[in-house]
PyMOL CGO cylinders between C-alpha atoms (Angstrom):
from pymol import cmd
from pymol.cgo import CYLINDER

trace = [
    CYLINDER, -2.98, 16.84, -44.59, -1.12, 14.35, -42.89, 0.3, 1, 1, 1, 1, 1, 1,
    CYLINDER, -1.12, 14.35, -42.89, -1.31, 10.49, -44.20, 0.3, 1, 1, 1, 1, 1, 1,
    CYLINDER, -1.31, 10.49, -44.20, -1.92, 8.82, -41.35, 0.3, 1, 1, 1, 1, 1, 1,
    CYLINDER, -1.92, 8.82, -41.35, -2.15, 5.10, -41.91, 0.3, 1, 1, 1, 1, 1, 1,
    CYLINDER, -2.15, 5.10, -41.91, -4.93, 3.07, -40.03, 0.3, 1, 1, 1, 1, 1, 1,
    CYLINDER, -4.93, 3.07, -40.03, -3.60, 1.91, -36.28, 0.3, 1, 1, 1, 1, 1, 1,
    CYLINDER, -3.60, 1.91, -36.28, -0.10, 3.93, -36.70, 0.3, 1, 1, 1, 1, 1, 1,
    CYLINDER, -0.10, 3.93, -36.70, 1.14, 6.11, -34.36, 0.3, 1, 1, 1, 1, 1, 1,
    CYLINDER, 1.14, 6.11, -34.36, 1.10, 9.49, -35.44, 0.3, 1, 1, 1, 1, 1, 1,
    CYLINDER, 1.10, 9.49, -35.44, 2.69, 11.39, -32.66, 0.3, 1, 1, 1, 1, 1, 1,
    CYLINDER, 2.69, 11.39, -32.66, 5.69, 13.89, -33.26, 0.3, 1, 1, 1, 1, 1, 1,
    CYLINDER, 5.69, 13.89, -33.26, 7.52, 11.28, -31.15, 0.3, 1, 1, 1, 1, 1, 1,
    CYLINDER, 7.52, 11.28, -31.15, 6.69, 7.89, -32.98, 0.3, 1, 1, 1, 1, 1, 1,
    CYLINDER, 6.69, 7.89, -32.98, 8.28, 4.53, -32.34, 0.3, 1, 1, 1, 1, 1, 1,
    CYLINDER, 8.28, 4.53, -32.34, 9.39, 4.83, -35.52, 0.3, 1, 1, 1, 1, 1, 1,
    CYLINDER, 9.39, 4.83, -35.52, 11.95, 8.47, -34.95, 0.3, 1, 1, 1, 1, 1, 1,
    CYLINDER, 11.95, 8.47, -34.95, 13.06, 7.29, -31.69, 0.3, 1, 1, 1, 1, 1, 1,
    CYLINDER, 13.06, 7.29, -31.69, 13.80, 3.72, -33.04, 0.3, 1, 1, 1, 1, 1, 1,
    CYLINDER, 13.80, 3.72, -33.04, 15.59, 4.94, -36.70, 0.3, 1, 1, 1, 1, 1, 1,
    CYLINDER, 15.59, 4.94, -36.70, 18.95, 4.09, -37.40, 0.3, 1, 1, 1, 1, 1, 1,
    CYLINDER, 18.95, 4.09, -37.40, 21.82, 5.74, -36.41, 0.3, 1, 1, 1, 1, 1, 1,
    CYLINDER, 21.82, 5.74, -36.41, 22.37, 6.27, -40.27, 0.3, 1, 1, 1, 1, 1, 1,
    CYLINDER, 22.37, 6.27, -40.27, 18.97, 7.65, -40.52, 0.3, 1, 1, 1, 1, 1, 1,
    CYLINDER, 18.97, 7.65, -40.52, 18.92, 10.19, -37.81, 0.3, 1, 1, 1, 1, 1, 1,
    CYLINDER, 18.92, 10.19, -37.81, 22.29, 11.34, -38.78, 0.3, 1, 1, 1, 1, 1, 1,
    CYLINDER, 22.29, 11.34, -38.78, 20.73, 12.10, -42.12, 0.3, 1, 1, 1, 1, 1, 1,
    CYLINDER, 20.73, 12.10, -42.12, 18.13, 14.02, -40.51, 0.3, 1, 1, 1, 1, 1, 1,
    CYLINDER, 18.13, 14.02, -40.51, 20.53, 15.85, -38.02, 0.3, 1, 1, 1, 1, 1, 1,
    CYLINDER, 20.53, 15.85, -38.02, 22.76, 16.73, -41.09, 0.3, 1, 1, 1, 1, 1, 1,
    CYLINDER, 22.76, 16.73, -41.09, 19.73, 17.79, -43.33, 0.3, 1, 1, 1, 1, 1, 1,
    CYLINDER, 19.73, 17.79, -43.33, 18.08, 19.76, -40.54, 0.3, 1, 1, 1, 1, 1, 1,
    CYLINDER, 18.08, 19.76, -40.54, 21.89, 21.47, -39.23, 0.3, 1, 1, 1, 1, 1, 1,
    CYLINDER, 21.89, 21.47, -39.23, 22.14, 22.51, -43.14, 0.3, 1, 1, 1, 1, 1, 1,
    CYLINDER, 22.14, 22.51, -43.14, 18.60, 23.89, -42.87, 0.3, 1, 1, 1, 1, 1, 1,
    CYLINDER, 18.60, 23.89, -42.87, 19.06, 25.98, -39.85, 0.3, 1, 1, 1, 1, 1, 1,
    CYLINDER, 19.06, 25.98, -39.85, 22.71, 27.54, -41.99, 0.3, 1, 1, 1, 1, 1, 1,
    CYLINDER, 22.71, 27.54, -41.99, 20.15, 28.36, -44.83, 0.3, 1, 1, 1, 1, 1, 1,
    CYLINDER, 20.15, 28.36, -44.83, 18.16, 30.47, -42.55, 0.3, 1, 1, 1, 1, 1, 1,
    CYLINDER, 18.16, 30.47, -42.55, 20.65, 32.21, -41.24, 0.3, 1, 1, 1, 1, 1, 1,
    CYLINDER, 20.65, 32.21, -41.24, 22.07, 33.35, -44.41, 0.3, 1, 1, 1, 1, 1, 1,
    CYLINDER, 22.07, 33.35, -44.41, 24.58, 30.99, -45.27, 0.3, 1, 1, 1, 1, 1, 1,
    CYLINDER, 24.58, 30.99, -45.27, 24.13, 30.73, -49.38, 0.3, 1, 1, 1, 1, 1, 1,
    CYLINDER, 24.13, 30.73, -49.38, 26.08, 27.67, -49.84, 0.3, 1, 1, 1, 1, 1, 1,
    CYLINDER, 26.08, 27.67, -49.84, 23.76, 25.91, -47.20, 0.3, 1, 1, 1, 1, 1, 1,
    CYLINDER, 23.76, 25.91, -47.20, 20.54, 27.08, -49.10, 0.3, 1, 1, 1, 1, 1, 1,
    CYLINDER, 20.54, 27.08, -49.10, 22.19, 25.23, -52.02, 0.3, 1, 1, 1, 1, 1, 1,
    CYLINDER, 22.19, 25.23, -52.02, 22.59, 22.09, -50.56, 0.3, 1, 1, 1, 1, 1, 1,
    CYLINDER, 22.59, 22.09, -50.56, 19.33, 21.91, -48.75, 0.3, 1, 1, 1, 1, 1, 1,
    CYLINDER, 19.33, 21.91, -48.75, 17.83, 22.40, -52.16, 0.3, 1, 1, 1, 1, 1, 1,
    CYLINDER, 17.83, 22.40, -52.16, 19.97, 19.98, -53.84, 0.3, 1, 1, 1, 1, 1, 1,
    CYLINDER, 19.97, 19.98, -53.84, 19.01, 17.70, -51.20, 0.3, 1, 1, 1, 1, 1, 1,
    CYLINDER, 19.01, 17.70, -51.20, 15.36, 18.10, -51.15, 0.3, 1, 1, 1, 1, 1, 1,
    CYLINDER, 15.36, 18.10, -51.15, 14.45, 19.06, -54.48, 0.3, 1, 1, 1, 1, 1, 1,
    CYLINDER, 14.45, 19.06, -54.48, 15.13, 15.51, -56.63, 0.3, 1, 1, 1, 1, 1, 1,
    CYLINDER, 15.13, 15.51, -56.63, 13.06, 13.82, -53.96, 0.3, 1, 1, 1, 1, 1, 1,
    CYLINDER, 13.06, 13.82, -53.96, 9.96, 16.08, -54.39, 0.3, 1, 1, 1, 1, 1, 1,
    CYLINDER, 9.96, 16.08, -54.39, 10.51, 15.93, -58.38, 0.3, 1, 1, 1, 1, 1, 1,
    CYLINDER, 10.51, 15.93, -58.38, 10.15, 12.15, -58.19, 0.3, 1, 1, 1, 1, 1, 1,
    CYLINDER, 10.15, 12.15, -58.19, 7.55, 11.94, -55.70, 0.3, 1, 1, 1, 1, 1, 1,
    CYLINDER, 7.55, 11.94, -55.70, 5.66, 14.08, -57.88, 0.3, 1, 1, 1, 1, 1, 1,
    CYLINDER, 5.66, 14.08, -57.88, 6.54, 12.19, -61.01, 0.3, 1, 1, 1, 1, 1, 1,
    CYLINDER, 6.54, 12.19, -61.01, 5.08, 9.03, -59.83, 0.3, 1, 1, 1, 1, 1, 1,
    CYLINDER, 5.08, 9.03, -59.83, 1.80, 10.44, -58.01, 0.3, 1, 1, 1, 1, 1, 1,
    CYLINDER, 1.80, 10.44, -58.01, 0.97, 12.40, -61.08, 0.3, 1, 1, 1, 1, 1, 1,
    CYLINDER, 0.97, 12.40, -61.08, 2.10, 9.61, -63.73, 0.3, 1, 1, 1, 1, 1, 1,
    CYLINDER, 2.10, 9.61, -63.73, -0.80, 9.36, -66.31, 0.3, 1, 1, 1, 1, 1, 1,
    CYLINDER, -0.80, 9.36, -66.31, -2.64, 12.16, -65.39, 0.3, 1, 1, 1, 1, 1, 1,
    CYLINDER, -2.64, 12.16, -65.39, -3.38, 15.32, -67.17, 0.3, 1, 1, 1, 1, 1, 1,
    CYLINDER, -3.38, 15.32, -67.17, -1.12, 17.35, -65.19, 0.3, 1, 1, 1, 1, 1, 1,
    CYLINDER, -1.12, 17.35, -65.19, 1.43, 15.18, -65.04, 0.3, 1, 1, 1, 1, 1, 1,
    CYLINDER, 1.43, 15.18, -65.04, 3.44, 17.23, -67.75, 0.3, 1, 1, 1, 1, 1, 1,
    CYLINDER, 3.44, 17.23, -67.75, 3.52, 20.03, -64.75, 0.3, 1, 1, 1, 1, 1, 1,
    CYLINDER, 3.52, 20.03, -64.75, 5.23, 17.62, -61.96, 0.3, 1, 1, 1, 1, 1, 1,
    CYLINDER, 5.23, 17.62, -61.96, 8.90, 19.13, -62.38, 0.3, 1, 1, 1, 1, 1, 1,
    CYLINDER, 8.90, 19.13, -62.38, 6.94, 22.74, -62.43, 0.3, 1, 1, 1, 1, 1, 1,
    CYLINDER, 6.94, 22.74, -62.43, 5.21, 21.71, -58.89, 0.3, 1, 1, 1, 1, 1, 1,
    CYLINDER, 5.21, 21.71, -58.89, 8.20, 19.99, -57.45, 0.3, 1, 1, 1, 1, 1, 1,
    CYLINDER, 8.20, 19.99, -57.45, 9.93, 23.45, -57.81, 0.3, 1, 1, 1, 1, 1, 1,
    CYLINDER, 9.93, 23.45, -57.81, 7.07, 25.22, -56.19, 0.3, 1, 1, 1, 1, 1, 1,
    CYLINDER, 7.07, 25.22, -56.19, 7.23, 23.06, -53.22, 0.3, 1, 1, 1, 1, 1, 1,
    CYLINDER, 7.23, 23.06, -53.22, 10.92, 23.14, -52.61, 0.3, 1, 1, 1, 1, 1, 1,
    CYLINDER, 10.92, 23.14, -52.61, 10.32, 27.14, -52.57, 0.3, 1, 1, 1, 1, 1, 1,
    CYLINDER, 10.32, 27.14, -52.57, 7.52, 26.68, -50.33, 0.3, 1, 1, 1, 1, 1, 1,
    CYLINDER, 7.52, 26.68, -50.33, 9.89, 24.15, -47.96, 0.3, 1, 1, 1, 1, 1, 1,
    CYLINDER, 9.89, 24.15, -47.96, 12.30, 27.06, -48.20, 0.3, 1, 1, 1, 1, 1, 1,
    CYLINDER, 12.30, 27.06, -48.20, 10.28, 30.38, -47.55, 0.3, 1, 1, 1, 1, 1, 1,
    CYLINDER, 10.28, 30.38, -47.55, 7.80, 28.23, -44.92, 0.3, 1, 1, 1, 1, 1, 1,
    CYLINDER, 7.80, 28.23, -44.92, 10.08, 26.50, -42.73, 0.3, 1, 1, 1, 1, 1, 1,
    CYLINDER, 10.08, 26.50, -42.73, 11.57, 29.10, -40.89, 0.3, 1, 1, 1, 1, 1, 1,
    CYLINDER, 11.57, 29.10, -40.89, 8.05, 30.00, -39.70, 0.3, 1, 1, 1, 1, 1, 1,
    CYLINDER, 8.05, 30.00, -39.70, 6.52, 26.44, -39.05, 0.3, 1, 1, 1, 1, 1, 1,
    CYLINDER, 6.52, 26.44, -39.05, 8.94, 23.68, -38.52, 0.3, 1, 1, 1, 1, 1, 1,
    CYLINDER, 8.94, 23.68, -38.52, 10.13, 22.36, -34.81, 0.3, 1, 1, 1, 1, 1, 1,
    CYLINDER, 10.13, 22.36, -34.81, 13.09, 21.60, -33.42, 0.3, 1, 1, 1, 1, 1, 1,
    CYLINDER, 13.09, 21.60, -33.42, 11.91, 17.84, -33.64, 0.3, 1, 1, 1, 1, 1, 1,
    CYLINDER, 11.91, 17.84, -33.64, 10.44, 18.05, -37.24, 0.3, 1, 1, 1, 1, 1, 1,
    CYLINDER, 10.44, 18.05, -37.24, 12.23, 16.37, -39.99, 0.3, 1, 1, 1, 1, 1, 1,
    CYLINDER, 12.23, 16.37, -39.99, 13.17, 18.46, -43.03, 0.3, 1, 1, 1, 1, 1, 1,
    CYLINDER, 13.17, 18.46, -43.03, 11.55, 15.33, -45.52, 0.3, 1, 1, 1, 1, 1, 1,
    CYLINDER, 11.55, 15.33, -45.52, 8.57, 14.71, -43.69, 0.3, 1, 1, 1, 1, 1, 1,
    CYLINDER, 8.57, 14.71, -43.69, 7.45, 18.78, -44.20, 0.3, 1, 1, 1, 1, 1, 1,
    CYLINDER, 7.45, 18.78, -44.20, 8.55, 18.61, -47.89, 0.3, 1, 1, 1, 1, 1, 1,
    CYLINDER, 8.55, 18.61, -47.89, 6.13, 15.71, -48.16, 0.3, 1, 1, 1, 1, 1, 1,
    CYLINDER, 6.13, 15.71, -48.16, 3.43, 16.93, -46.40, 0.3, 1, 1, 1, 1, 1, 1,
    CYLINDER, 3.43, 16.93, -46.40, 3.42, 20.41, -48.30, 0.3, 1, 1, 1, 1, 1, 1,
    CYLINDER, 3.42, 20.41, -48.30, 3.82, 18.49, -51.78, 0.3, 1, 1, 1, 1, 1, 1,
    CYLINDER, 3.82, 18.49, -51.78, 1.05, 15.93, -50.50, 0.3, 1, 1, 1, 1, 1, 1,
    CYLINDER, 1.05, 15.93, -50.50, -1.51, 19.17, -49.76, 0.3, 1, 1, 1, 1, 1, 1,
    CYLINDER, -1.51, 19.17, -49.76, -0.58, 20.60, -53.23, 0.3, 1, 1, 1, 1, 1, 1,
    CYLINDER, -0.58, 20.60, -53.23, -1.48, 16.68, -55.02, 0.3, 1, 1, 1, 1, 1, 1,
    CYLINDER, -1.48, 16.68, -55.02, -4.95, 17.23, -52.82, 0.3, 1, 1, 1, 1, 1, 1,
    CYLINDER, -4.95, 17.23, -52.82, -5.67, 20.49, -53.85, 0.3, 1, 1, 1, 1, 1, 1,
    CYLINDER, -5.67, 20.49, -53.85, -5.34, 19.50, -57.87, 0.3, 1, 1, 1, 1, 1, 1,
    CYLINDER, -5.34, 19.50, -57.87, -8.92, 19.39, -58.69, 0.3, 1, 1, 1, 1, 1, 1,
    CYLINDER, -8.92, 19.39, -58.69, -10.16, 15.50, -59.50, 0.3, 1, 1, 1, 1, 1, 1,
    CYLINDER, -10.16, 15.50, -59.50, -11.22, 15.97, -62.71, 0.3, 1, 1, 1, 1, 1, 1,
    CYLINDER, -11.22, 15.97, -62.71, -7.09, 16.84, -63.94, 0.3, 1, 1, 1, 1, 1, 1,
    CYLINDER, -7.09, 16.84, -63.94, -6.63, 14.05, -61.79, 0.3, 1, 1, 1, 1, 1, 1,
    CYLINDER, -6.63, 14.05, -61.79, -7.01, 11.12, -63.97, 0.3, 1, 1, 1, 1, 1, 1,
    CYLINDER, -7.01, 11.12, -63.97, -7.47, 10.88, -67.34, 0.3, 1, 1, 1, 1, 1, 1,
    CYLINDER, -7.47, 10.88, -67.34, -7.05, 6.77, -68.20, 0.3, 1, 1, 1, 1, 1, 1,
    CYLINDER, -7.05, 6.77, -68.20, -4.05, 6.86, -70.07, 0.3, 1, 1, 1, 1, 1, 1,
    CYLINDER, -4.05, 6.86, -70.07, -2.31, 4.56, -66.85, 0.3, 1, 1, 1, 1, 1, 1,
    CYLINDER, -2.31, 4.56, -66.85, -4.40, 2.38, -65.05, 0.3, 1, 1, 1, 1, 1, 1,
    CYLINDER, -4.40, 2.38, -65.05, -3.47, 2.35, -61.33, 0.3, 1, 1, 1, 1, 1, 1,
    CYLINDER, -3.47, 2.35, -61.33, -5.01, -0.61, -59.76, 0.3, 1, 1, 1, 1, 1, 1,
    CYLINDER, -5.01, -0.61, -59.76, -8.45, 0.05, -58.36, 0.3, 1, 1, 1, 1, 1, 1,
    CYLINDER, -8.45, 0.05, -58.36, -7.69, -1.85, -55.20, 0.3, 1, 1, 1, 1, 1, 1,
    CYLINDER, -7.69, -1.85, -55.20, -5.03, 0.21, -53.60, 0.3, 1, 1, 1, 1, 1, 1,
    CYLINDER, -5.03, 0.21, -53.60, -5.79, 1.90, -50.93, 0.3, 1, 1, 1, 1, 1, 1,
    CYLINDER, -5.79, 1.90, -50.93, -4.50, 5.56, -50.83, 0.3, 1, 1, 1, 1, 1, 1,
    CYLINDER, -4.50, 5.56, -50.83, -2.22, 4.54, -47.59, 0.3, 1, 1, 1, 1, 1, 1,
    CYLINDER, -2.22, 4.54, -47.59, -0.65, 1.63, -49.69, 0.3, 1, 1, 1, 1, 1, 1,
    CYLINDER, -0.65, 1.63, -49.69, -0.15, 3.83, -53.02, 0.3, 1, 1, 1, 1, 1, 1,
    CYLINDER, -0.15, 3.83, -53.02, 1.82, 6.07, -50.71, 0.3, 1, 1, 1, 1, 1, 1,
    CYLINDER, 1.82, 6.07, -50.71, 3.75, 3.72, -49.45, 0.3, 1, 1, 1, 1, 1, 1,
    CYLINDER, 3.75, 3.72, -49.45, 4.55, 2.33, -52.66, 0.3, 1, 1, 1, 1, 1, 1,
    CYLINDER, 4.55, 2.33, -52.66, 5.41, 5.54, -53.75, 0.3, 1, 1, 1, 1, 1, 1,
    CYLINDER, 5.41, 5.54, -53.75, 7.56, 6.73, -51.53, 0.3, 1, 1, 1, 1, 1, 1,
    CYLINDER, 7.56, 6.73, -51.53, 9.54, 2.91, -51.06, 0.3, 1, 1, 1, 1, 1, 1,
    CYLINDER, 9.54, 2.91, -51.06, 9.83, 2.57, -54.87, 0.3, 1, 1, 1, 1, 1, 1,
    CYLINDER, 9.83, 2.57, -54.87, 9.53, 5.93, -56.93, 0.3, 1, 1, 1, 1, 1, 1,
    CYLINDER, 9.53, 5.93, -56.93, 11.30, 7.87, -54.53, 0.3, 1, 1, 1, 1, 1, 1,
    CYLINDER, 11.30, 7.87, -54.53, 13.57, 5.19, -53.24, 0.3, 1, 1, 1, 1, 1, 1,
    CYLINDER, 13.57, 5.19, -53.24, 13.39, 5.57, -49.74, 0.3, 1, 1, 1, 1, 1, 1,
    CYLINDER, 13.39, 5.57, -49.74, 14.25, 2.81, -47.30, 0.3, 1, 1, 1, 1, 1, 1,
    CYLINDER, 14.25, 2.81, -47.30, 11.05, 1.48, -44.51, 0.3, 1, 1, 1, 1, 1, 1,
    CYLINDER, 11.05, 1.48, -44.51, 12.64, 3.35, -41.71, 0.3, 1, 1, 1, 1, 1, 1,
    CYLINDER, 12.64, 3.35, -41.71, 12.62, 6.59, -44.08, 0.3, 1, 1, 1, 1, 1, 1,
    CYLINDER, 12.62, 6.59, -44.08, 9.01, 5.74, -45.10, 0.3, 1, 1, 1, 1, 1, 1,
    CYLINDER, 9.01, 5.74, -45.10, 8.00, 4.96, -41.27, 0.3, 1, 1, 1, 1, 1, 1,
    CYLINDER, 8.00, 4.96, -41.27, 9.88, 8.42, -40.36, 0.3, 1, 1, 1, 1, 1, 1,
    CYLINDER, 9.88, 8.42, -40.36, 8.73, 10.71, -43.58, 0.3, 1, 1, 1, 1, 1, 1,
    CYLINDER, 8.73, 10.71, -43.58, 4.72, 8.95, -43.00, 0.3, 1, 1, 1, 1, 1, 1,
    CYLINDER, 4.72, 8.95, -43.00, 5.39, 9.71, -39.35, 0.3, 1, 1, 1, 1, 1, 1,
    CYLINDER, 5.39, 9.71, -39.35, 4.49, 5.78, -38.27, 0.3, 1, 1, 1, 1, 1, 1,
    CYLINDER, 4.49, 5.78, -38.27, 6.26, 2.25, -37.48, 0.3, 1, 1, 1, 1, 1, 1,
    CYLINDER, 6.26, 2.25, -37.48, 8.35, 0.40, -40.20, 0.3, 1, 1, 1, 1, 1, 1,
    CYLINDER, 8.35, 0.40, -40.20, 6.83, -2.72, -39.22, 0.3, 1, 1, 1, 1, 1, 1,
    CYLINDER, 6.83, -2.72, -39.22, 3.93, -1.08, -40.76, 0.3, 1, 1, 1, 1, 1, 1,
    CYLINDER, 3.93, -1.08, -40.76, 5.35, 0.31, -43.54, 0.3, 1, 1, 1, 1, 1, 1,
    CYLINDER, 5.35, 0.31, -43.54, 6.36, -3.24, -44.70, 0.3, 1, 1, 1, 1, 1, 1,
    CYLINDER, 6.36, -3.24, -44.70, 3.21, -4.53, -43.80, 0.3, 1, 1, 1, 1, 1, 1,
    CYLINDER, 3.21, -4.53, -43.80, 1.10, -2.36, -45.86, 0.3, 1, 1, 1, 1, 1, 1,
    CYLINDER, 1.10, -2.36, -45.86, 3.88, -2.78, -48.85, 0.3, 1, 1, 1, 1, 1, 1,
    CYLINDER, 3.88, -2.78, -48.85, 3.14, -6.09, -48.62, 0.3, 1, 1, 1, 1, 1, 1,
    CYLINDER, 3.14, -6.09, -48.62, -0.53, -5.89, -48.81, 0.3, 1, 1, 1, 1, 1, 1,
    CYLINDER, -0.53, -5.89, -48.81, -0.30, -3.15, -51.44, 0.3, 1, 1, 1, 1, 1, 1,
    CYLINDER, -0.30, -3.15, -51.44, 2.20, -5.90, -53.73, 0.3, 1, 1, 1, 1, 1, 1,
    CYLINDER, 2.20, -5.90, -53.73, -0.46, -8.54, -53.10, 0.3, 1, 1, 1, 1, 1, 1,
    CYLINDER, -0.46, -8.54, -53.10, -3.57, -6.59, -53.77, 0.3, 1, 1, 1, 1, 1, 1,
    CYLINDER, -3.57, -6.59, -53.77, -1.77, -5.11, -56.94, 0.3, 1, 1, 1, 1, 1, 1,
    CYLINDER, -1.77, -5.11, -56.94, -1.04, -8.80, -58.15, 0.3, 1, 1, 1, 1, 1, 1,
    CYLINDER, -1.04, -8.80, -58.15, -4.42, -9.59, -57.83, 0.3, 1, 1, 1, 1, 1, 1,
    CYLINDER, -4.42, -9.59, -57.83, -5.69, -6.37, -59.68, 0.3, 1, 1, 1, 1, 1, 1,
    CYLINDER, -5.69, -6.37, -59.68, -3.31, -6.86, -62.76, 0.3, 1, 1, 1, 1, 1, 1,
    CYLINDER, -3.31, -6.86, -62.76, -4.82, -10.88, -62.71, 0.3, 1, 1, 1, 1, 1, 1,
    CYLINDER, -4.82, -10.88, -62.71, -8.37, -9.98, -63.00, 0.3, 1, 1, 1, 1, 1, 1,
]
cmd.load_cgo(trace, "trace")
């Protein structure tokens, strides 16, 4: 399940990865380089890639499972998806995929497949006026720290739109905690 927000592009070759920062792709190139050492045996690469991936994932979860029933299991499923991003990858990622944008999209499948009813239990009130676009979005920039270009590149879209929908998910968020 890919979270594709309303009028981005969504191709494998977006505006947004041909337009990232030099600092950006070199991240990627590095990240993916390390990857392709891990498959090939190299232990010391597998270590990094997972030191590199995994506190992402863990806070990604953290925040998208934050005062639900199942939030108590978020460092559990963060593991479970940087093994899956592991054993997986070899078999399913391109050339021109980036190593964070399939760690996110196999830990955003495992959030969908958490049945609703462990999905909220009232303890934290997220604002009812957030779309599910803008509470990723505001996930990934603030939870997980990730710059707009990272966002734009990771949600596979523009980071003009990234900011955009920030800012709509800030305002709409204001409004919710006025009311």
């Amino acid at each position: 399940m890919k979270l594709s927000i309303r009028g981005a592009n969504t191709s494998p070759t977006s505006p947004s990865v041909r337009t990232a920062s030099p600092e950006i792709c070199e991240r990627s190139i590095s990240l993916n380089r390390t990857a392709a050492e891990a498959f090939a045996g190299d232990h010391r690469a597998l270590a990094k890639l997972l030191a590199r991936v995994h506190p992402r994932v863990v806070l990604y979860y953290r925040a998208r499972l934050l005062g639900t029933s199942v939030a108590t299991f978020a460092d559990d499923l963060a593991h479970q998806c940087t093994l899956d991003v592991v054993t997986r990858m070899s078999d399913t990622i391109s050339a021109d995929t980036r190593i964070e944008t399939f760690a996110y999209e196999l830990a955003s499948r495992r959030i969908a497949s958490i049945p609703q009813s462990h999905n909220t239990n009232g303890r934290f009130k997220r604002p009812r006026r957030l779309t599910d676009d803008q509470r990723e979005v505001l996930i990934l920039r603030i939870a997980v720290g990730l710059t707009a270009e990272m966002t734009a590149s990771t949600l596979r879209t523009t980071r003009s739109r990234v900011l955009l929908v920030q800012h709509q998910a800030l305002r709409a968020w204001t409004v919710s905690e006025r009311s």
